[in-house]
Structures are given as C-alpha cells and as structure tokens.
LUMLUMNU-466805 format. One record per residue (C-alpha): y, z, x; residue in one letter. Coordinates in nm, 4 decimals. Each point is the difference from the previous one (the first is absolute). Layout:
LUMLUMNU-466805
<atom v="Y" w="Z" u="X" res="a"/>
...
END
This chain:
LUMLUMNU-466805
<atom v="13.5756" w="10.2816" u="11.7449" res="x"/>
<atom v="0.2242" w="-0.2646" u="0.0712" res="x"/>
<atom v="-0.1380" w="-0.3537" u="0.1003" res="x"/>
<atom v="0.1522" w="-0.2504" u="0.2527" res="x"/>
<atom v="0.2190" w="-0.2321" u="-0.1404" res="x"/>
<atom v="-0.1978" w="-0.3423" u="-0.0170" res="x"/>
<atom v="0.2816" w="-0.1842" u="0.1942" res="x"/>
<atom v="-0.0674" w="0.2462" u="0.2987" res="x"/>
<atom v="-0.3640" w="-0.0376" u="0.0226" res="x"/>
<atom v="-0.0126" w="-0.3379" u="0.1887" res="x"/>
<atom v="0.3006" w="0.1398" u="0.2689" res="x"/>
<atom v="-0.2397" w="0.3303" u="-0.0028" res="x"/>
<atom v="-0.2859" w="-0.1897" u="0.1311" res="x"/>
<atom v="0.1269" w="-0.2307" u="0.2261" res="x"/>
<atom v="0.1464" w="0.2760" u="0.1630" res="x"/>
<atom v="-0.3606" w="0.1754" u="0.0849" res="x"/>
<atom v="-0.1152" w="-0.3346" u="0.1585" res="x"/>
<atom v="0.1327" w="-0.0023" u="0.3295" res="x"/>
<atom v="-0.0867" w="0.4385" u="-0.0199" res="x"/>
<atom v="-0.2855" w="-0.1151" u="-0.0642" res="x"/>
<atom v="-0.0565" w="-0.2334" u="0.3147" res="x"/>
<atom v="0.0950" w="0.2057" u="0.2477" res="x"/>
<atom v="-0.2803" w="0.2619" u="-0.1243" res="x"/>
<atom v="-0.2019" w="-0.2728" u="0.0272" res="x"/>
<atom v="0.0653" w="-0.0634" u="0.3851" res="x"/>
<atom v="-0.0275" w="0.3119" u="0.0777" res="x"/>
<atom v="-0.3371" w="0.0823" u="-0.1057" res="x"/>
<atom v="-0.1092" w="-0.3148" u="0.1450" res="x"/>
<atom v="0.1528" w="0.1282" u="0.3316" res="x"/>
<atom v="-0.1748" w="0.3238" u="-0.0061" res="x"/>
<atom v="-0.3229" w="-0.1816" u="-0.0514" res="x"/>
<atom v="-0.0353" w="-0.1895" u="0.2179" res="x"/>
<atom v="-0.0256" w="0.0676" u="0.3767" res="x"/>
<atom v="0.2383" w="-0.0733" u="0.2460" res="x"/>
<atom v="-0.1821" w="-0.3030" u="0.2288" res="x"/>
<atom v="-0.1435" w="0.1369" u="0.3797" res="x"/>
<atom v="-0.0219" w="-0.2629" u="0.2751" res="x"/>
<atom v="-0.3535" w="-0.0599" u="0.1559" res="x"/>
<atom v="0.1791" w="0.0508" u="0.3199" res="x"/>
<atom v="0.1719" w="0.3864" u="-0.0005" res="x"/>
<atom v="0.0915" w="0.0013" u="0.3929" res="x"/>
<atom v="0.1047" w="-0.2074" u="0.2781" res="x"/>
<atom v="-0.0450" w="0.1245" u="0.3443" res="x"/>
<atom v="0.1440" w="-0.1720" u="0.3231" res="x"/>
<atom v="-0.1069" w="0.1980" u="0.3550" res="x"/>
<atom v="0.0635" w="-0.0827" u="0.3381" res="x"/>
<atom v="-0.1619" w="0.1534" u="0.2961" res="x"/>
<atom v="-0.1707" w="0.0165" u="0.3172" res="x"/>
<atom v="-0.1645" w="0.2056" u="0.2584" res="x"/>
<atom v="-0.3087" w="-0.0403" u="0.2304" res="x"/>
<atom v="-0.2708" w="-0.2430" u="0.0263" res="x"/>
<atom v="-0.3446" w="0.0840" u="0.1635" res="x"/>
<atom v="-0.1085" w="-0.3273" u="0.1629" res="x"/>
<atom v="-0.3476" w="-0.0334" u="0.0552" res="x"/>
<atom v="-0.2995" w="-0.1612" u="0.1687" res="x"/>
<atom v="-0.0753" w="-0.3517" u="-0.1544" res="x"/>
<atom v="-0.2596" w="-0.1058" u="0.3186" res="x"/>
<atom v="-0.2534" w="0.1882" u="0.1836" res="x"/>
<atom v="-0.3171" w="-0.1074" u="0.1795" res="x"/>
<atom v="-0.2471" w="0.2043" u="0.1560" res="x"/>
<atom v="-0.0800" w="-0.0323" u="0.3757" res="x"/>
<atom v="-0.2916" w="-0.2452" u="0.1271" res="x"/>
<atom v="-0.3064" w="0.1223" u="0.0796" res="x"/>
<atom v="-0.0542" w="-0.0380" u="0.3899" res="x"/>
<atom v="-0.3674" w="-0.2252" u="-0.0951" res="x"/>
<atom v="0.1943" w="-0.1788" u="-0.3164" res="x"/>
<atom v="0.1096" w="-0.3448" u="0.0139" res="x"/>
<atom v="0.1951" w="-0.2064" u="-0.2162" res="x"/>
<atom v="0.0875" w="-0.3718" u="-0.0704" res="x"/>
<atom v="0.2439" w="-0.1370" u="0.2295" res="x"/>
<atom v="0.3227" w="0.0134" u="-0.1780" res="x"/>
<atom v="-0.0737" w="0.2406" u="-0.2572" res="x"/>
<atom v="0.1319" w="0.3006" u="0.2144" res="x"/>
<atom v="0.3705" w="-0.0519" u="-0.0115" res="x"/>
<atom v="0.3234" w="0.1639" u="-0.0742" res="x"/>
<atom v="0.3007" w="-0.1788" u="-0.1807" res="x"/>
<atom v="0.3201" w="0.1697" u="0.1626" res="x"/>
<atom v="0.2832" w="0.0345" u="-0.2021" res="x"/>
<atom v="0.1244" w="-0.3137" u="0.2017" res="x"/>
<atom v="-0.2247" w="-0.2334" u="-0.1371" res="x"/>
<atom v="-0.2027" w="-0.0161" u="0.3481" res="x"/>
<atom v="-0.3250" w="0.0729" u="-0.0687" res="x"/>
<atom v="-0.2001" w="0.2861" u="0.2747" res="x"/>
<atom v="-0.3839" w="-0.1046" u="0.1006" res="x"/>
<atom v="-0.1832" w="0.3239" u="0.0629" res="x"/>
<atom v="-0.2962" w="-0.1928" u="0.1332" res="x"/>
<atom v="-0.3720" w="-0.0257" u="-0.1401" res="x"/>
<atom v="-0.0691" w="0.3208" u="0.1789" res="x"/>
<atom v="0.1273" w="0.3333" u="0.0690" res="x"/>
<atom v="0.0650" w="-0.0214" u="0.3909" res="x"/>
<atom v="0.0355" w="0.3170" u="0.2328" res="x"/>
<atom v="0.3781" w="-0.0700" u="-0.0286" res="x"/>
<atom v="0.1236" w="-0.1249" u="-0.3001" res="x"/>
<atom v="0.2161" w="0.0905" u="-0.3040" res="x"/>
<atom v="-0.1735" w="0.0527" u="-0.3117" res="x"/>
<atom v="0.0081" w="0.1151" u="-0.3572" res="x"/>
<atom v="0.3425" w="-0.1149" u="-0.1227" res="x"/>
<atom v="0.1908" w="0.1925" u="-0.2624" res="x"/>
<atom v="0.3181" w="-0.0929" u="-0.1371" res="x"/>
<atom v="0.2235" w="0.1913" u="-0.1931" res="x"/>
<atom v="0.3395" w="0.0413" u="-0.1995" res="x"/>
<atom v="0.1813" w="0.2951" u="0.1496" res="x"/>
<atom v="0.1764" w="0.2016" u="-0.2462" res="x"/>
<atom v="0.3880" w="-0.1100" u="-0.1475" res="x"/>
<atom v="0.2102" w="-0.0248" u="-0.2353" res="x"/>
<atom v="-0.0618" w="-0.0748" u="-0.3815" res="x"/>
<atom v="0.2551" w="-0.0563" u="-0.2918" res="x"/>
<atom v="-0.0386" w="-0.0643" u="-0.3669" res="x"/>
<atom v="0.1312" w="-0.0782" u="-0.3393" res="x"/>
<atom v="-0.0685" w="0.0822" u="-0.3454" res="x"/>
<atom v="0.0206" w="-0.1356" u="-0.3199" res="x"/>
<atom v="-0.1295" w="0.2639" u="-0.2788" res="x"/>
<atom v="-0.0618" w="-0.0408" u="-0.3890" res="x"/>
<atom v="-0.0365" w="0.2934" u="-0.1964" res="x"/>
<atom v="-0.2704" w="-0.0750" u="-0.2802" res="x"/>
<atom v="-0.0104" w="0.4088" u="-0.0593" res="x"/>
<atom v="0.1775" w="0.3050" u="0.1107" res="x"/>
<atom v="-0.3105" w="0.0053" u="0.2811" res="x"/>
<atom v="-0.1168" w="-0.3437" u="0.0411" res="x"/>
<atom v="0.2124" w="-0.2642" u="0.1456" res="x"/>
<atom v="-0.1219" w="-0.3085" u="0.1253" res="x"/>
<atom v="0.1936" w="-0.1546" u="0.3695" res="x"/>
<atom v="0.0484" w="-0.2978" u="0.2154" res="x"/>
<atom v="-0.0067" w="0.0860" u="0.3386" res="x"/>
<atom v="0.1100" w="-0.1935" u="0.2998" res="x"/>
<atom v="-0.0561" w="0.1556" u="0.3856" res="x"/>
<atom v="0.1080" w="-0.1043" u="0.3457" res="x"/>
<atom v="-0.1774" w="0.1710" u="0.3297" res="x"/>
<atom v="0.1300" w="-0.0459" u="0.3601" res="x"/>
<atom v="-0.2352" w="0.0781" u="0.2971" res="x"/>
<atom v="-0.1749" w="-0.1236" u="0.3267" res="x"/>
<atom v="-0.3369" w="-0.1384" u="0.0470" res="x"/>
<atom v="-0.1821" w="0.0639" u="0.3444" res="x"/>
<atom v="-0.3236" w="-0.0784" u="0.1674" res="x"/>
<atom v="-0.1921" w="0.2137" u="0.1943" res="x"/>
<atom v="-0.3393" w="-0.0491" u="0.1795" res="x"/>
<atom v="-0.2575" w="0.2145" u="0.1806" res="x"/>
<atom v="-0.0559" w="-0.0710" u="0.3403" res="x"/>
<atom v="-0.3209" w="0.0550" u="0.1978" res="x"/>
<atom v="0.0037" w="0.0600" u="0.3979" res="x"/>
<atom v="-0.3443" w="-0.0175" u="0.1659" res="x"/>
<atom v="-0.1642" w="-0.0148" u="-0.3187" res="x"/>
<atom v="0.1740" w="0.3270" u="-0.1237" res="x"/>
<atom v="0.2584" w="0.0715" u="-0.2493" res="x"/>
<atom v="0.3265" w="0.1118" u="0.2106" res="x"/>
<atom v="0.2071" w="-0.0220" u="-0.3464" res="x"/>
<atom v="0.2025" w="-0.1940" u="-0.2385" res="x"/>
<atom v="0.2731" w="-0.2632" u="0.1558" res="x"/>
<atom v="0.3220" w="-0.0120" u="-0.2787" res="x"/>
<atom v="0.1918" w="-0.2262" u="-0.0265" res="x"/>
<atom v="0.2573" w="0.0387" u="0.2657" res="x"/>
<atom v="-0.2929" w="0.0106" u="0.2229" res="x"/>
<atom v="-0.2255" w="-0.3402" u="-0.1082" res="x"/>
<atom v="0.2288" w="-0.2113" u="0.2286" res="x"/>
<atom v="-0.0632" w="0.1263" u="0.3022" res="x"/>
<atom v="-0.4096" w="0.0626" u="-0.1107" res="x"/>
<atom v="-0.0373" w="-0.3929" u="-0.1494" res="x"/>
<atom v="0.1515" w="-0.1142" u="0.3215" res="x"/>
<atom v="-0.2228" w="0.1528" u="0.1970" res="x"/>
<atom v="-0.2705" w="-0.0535" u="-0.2088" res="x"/>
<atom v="0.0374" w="-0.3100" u="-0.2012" res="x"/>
<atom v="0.2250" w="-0.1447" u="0.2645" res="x"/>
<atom v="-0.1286" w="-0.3704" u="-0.0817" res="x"/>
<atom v="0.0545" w="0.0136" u="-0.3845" res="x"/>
<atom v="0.3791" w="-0.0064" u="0.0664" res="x"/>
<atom v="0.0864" w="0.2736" u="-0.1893" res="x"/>
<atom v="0.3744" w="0.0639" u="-0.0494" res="x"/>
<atom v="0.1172" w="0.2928" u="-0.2288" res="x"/>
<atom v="-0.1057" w="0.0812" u="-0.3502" res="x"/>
<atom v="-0.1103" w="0.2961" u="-0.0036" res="x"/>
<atom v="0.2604" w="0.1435" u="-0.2443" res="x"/>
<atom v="0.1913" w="-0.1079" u="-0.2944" res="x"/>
<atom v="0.3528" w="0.1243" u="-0.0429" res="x"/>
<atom v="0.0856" w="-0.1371" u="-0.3496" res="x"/>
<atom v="-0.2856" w="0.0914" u="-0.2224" res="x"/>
<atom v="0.0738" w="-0.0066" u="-0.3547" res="x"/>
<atom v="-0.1507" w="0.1406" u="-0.3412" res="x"/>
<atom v="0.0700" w="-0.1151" u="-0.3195" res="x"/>
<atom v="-0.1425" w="0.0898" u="-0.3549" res="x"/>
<atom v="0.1092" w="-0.0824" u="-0.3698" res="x"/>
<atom v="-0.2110" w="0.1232" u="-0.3075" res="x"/>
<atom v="-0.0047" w="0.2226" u="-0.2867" res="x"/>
<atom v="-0.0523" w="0.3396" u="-0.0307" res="x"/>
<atom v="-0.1026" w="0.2229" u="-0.3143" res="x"/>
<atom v="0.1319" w="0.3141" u="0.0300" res="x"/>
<atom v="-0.0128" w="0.3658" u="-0.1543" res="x"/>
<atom v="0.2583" w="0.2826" u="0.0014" res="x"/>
<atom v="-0.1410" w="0.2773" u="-0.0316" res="x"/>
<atom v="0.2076" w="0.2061" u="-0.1903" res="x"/>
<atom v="-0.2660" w="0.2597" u="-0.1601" res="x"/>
<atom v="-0.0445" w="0.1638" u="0.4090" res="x"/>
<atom v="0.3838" w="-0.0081" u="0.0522" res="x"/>
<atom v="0.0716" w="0.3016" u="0.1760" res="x"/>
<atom v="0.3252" w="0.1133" u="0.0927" res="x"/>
<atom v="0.1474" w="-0.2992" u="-0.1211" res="x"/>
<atom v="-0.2344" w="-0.1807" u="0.2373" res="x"/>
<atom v="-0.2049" w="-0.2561" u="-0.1636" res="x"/>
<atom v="-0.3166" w="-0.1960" u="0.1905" res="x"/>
<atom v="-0.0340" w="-0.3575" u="-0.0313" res="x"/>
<atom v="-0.3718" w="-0.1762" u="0.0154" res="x"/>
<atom v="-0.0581" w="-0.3881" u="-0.0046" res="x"/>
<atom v="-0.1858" w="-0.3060" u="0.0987" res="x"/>
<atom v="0.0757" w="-0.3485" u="0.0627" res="x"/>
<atom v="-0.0644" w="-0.3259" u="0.1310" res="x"/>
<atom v="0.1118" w="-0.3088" u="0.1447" res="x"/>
<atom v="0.0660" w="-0.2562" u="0.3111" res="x"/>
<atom v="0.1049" w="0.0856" u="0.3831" res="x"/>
<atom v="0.0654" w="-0.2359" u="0.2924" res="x"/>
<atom v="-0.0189" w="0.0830" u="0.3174" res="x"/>
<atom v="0.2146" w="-0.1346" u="0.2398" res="x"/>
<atom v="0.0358" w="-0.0560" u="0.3399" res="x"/>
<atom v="0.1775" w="-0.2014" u="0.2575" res="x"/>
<atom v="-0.1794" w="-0.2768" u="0.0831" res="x"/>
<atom v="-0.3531" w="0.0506" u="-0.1456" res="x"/>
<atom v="-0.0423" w="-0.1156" u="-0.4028" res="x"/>
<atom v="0.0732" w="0.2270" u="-0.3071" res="x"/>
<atom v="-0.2977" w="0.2173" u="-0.0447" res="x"/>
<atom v="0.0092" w="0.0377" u="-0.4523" res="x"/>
<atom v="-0.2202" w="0.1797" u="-0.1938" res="x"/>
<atom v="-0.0457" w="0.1698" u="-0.3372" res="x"/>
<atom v="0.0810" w="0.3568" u="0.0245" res="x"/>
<atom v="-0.0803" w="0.3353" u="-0.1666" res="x"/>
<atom v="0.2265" w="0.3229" u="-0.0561" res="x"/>
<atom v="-0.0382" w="0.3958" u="-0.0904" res="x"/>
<atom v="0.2990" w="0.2065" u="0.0327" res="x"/>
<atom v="0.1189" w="0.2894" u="-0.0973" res="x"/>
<atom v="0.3947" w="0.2174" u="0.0542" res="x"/>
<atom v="0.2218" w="0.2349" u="-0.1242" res="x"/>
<atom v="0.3126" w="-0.0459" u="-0.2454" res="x"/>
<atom v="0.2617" w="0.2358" u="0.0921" res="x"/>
<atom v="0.3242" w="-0.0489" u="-0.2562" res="x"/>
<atom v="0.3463" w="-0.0138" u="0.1483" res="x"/>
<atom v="0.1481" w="-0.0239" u="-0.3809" res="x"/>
<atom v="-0.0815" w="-0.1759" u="-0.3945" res="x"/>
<atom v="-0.0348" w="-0.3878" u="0.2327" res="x"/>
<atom v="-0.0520" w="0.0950" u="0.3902" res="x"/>
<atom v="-0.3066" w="0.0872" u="0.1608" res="x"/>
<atom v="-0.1392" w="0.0416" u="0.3298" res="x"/>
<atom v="-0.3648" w="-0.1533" u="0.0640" res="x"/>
<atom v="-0.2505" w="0.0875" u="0.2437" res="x"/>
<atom v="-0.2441" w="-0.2209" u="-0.0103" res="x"/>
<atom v="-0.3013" w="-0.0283" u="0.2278" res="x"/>
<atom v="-0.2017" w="-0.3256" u="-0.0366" res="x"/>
<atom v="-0.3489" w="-0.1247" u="0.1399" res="x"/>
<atom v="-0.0688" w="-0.4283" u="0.0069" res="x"/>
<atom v="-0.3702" w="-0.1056" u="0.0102" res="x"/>
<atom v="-0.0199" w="-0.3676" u="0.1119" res="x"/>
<atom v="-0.1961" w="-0.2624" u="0.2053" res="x"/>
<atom v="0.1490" w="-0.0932" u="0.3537" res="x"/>
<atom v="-0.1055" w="-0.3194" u="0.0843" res="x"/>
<atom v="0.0479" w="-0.1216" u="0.3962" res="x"/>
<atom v="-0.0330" w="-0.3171" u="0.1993" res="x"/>
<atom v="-0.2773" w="0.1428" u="0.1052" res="x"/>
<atom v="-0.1611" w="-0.1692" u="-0.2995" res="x"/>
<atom v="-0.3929" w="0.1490" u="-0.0552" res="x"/>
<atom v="0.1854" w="0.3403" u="0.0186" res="x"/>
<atom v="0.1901" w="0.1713" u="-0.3057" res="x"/>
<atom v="0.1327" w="0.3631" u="-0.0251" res="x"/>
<atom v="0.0041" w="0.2517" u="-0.3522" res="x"/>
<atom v="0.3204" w="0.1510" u="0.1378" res="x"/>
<atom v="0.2131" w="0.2729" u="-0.1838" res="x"/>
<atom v="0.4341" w="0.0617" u="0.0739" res="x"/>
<atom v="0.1330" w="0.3372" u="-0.0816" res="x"/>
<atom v="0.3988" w="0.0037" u="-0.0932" res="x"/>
<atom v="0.1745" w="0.3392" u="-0.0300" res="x"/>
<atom v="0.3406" w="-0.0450" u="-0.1539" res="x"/>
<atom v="0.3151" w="0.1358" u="-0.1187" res="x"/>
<atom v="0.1936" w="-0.1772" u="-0.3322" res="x"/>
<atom v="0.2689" w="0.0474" u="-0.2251" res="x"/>
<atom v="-0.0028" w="-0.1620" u="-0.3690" res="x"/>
<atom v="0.1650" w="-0.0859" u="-0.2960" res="x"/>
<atom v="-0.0621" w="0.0690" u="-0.3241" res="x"/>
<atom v="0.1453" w="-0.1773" u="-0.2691" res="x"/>
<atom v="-0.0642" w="0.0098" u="-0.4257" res="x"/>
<atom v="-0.0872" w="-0.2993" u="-0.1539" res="x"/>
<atom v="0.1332" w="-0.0147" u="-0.3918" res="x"/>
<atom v="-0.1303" w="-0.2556" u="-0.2365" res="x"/>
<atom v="0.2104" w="-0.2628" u="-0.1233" res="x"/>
<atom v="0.0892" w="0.0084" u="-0.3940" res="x"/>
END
C-alpha cells in the first residue's frame, strides 16, 4: 500500500476544510426550522347592507286617576323643544310617546389578523344612515282613536298643545350610527360544506348616536354575529355577515334609559393576504 507523500498531506487537508463547511451548513439548515410569523393572514373587507333601527324610547299611557309632578310628563322633540303632556291624562290628549330609528343604511370596514388558520382577531369600524320619528297616542273623549305619526303631530299639537308653541320636530332626517371595536372571530372550516364555510364571533366596543340638533347619545356596546365565507379564488371572498348590537340608549329624557339591540344584514368582499416572517 502506498502512503501519501508527506509534502501532500498539508495541501490534502486544507482542501477538506471548506468540504467540510458546507456539510456543516447544511445540517444546521435542516435542523433547524424555518421561522413562522405570529401573524399568518391579513384580511381587509368592505361592505354594507341593511340596518334595523329600533325603538330607544317608549312610555306607557297614563292611567285616567294617575297624576304626576308638573313637569315630569314631557317629550324632547328632535328639535330641542320640549312637549308637556300635562299632570293628567285628559279626555283629549296625546299620550305615550315612542320614538324610533326607522330602518337604513349601514356600511363597514374590516381589519383582520390571522393568529390561526380559524381564528383571526379584527378591528371593525361601522357607519348607519336612518331617520328618527316620534309618534304619540291620542285619546278622543277619553278613548283611544289611534296612534298620530309623525307627519300627523303638527296638526294634533296645534290643536292640542296650541299654547306650548310647538313648531316641528317630530322627525329627524339625518340620523347617524357609528361603532368602532374589536371583534374575535372563528372560521369555521371543520362544517365547510360545498366550499361554504360559516363564520361565528363576538365583539365589543363604542357607538354614538347622532342626530341633528339633539347631543351624541355614546355608549359601550356588545356584538354576536355570525355569516358565511363563500371563496371567489386562493385571496377573494364574499362575506355575509349578519350582526346583532346590544347597547344602552340614553335620551334627554334623562330618568329614562333603553337596553336596545340593531340587527345589520350585509354583503362584503375581502382580501386575503400571507404574511411571511422576516429573516
């Protein structure tokens, strides 16, 4: 057996360094993992559809043998003008006010983070259009002869109320909804059916209500909510979403504070995009 020539041993060797090396980094590269971002999604939706409205003020009528403090009896109109029913129920009269937003329009954005394939966490923004109104029962002869609406109260509180001075109010043309919060949401993917998947979630957050002339009406609000996901590609979805809002409506009226609960049904499209981590 021949040996290697000593002068070609140290040339030998420093050859298999840099072979060597190489091995090296590529068993450390199979060990270790490639790094995943905490965040594996980003979703962006836009959308909109309809908004129920709902009663935020509603008195009963006055017993015929009740009577009440003078002043205590009355009626803010959407005006700012404030309605005096009187200390008693008379044989003519309007009583037992309700006001209500009508149903509109609602719109809303959407901010998602994917913490999972299924669980994403979102910021969510919403804007409501809609009409408030009055209405009040009116009594002839001591008998109900039925509810006056709004179009109506002008001619009744002029015939009625004629010294109060009552001039319009009745209505609210620019009522307005917002919301922004947080939502924690699950995609059901384990159900998807026919490429369908349901969506369940809750959430919370702050609304103002709006109107024309009368103060911002805030509150703390909670939401349930639950849709469908239908897929339109690997990053494009449609969303329909329907979405129940549990909050307190405070009024001028200020003794008097309604639980009241807004139903949105909506249509949305989103965006799906991948999030890789940063090496």
């Amino acid at each position: 057996m021949r040996l290697i020539p000593k002068w070609l041993l140290p040339g030998f060797l420093l050859a298999l360094v840099p072979l060597a090396a190489v091995a090296q980094e590529d068993a450390g590269a199979a060990a270790s993992p490639e790094p995943e971002s905490a965040i594996k999604k980003i979703a962006i939706s836009v959308g909109g559809g309809y908004y129920s409205g709902t009663t935020f003020f509603e008195l009963p009528t006055l017993d015929q043998r009740a009577q009440v403090a003078p002043g205590s009896n009355t009626v803010t109109l959407f005006s700012g003008q404030e309605l005096d029913l009187g200390i008693q129920r008379r044989p003519n009269c309007l009583d037992a006010p309700i006001k209500k937003i009508l149903p509109g329009q609602a719109f809303n954005l959407r901010l998602g983070f994917y913490i999972s394939e299924d669980f994403h966490m979102d910021l969510f923004g919403s804007y409501a259009k809609s009409k408030a109104e009055l209405s009040l029962l009116r009594y002839e002869d001591s008998e109900v002869v039925g509810r006056v609406e709004a179009d109506e109260l002008q001619h009744w509180t002029d015939e009625l109320y004629q010294s109060q001075g009552i001039e319009g109010g009745f209505r609210d043309e620019d009522f307005r909804s917002f919301t922004g919060g947080a939502n924690l949401v699950y995609d059901a993917r384990a159900v998807r059916m026919l490429g369908i998947t349901p969506q369940f979630g809750t959430g919370f957050g702050g609304i103002i209500n709006r109107f024309t002339t009368l103060e911002d009406k805030t509150a703390l609000y909670f939401q349930l909510f639950g849709g469908l996901l239908l897929p339109l590609g690997d990053s494009l979805r449609i969303d329909l979403r329907g979405t129940a809002t549990t909050f307190s409506f405070a009024t001028e009226e200020v003794t008097y504070t309604q639980q009241v609960t807004t139903f949105v049904g909506s249509v949305g499209v989103t965006w799906l995009f991948d999030v890789r981590p940063v090496h």
